[in-house]
N, C-alpha and C positions, 0 to 999 in steps of 0.2 A: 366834763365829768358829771356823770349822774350822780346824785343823791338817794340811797333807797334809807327810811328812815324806821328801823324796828323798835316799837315800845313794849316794854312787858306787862301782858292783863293775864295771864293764865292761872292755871293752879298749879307750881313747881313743888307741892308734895314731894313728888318722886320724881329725881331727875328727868333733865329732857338730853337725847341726844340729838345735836342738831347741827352734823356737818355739811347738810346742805346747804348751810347759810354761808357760803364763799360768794363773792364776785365775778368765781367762771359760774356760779351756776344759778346768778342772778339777771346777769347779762343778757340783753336778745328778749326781756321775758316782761310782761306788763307788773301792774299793782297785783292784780289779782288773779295772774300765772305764780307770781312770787308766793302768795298767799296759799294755794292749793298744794305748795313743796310740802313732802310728808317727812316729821319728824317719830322718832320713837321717844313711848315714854312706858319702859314696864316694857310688857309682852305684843302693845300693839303701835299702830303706825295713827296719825293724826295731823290733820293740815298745820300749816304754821301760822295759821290765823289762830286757833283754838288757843293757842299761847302769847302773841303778840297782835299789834295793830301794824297794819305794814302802808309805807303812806312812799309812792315814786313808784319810780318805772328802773330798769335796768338800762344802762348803757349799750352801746354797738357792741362793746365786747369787754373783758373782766378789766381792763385794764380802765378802761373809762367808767369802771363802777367805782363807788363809795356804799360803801354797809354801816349807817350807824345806830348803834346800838343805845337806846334812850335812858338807860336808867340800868341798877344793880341785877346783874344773873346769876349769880354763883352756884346755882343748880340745874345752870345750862351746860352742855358739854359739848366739846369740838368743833365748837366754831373756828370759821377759819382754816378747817384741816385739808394740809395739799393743797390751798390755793397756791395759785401760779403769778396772780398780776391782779391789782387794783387793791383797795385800800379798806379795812375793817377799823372801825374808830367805838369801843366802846365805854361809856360814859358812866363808870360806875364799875361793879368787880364782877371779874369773872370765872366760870368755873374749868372744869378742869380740862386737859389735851388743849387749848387753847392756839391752835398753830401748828400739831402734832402735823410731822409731816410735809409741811408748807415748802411751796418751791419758788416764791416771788412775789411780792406786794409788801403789804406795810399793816402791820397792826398795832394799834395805842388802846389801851386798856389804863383808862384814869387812876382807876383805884386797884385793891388788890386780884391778883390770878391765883386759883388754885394748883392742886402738884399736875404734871408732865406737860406743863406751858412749853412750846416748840419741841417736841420729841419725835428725834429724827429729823429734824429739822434740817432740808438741803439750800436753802435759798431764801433771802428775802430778810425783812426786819420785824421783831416784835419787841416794844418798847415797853413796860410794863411800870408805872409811874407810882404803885404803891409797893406793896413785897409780893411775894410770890411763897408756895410752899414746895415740896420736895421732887426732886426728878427734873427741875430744870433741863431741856436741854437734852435728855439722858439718852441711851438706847430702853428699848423696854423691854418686858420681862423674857430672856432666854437669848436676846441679842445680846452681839457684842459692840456691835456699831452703832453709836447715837448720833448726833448733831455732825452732820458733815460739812456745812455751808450756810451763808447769812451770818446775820448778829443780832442777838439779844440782849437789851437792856433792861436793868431791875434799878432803880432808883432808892429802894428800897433794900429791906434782907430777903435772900432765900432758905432754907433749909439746909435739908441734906441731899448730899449726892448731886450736886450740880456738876454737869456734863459727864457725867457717866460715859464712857468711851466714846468720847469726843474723838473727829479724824478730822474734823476741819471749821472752820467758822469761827465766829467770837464772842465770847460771851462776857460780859463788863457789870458788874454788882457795886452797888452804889456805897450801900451799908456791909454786913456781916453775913457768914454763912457758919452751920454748924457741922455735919459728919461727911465724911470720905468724897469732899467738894476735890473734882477729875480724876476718877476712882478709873482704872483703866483705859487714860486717852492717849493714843497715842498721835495725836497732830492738834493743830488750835493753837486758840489762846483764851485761857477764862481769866479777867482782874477781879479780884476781890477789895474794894478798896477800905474795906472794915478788919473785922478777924475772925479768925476760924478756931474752931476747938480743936479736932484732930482728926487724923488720916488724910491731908491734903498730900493730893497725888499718889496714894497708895497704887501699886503695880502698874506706873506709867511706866511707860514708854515709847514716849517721842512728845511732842507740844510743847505747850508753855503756860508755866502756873506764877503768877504773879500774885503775891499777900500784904499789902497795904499796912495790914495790922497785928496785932498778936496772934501768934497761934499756940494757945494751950500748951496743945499735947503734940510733939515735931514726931514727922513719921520716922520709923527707923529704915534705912537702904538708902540713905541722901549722904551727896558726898562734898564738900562744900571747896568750891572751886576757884573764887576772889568775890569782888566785891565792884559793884556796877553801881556807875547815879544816872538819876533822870532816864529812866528809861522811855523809848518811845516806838510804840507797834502802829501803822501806819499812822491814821490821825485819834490816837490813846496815846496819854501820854500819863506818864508814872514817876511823879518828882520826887525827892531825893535818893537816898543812898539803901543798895538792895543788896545782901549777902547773895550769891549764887549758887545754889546746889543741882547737882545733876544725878538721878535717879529714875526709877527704885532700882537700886541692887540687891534687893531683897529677890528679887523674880531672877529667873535665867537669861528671860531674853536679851539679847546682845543691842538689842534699839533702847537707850535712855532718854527723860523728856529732861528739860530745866526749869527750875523750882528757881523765884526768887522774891527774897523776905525781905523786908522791912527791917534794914540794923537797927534804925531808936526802937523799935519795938520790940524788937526780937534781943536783948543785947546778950541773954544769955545763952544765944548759940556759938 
């Protein structure tokens, strides 16, 4: 496994887009082929030295790379996007799309990710070790299709809107989330192992919503079906006692997903 090691020296005034920085497109490529990759910043393009130090060589191929990232970017953007294979390790918080797209590898980001970390997300891990902000996961603007494949960890809290029309994959929240968390998914799994305010699961149908902790405000279209312990989605596991509800029946369509809450916390459902 290569080592390519990226530090930040540039002027991030004004974001940087910098989805070249994957491991297929490090791979095959010296120190200073890696260096000449053009990022944009604003209206023009600029090497990716002008914003970091780059120290290694690339691997045979993405899967033998390692990217990692030496210190805080959060006005870096899309790193990581649609990579397919090998490993992004950034050491410090990062900004936004973080993974958007990605179809295989591994990303660990220490501290906090900005909003649309893995969006669209078909394949692969992004481990996110501080909180994360909105659009986890999500489809993006005008799709209906988000996060298909792979899994996302947040250690932390996210936002709002985690998995947005989720169809498949899994997504596991350490802490709490706040508004319309798997807001039309139909397939997956998101756990929240905190608590939510309100609209979880709003016009699902089909997946699975698991709530740890309190939720506020319950949506209306759930219909609540028995009562299940210890739940366990492959190696997730969800210990005690969970109300069952199966919804939205607020919507027409005839596909429902299932919703399952937290009895001690929930007890006035």
């Amino acid at each position: 496994m290569a080592d390519v090691i990226l530090k930040p020296t540039g002027n991030f005034d004004l974001t940087v887009e910098a989805e070249v920085v994957t491991p297929d497109n490090f791979a095959g490529k010296t120190t200073e082929e890696i260096g000449k990759l053009l990022v944009w910043q604003g209206p023009k393009e600029y090497p990716l030295t002008d914003f970091f130090s780059v120290q290694g060589n690339g691997g045979n191929s993405a899967e033998d790379t390692t990217i990692i990232v030496d210190g805080d970017i959060p006005r870096v953007k899309r790193i990581g996007q649609e990579m397919t294979a090998g490993r992004v390790l950034i050491k410090g918080s990062a900004g936004m799309h973080m993974g958007s797209g990605m179809k295989g590898g591994e990303i660990i980001i220490e501290g906090d990710a900005d909003s649309w970390a893995g969006m669209e997300m078909k394949g692969g891990s992004i481990h996110i070790k501080g909180n994360t902000k909105d659009h986890l996961g999500c489809a993006y603007r005008g799709s209906w299709k988000g996060m298909s494949g792979g899994r996302i960890t947040v250690d932390g809290d996210a936002v709002s809107q985690v998995g947005g029309g989720l169809t498949g994959g899994e997504i596991v929240i350490g802490g709490s989330v706040k508004h319309f968390c798997g807001i039309r998914i139909n397939g997956g799994l998101i756990v929240v192992k905190g608590n939510a305010v309100r609209t979880v699961g709003a016009e699902m149908t089909g997946g699975t919503i698991v709530i740890g902790g309190c939720i506020e405000r319950f949506t209306p279209g759930f219909e609540m079906t028995g009562v299940e312990s210890d739940l366990k989605f492959n190696d997730i596991e969800c210990p005690g006692e969970y109300k069952k509800f199966t919804g939205d029946y607020a919507i027409p369509q005839k596909g429902k997903g299932t919703l399952y809450v937290s009895c001690e916390n929930n007890e006035c459902l």
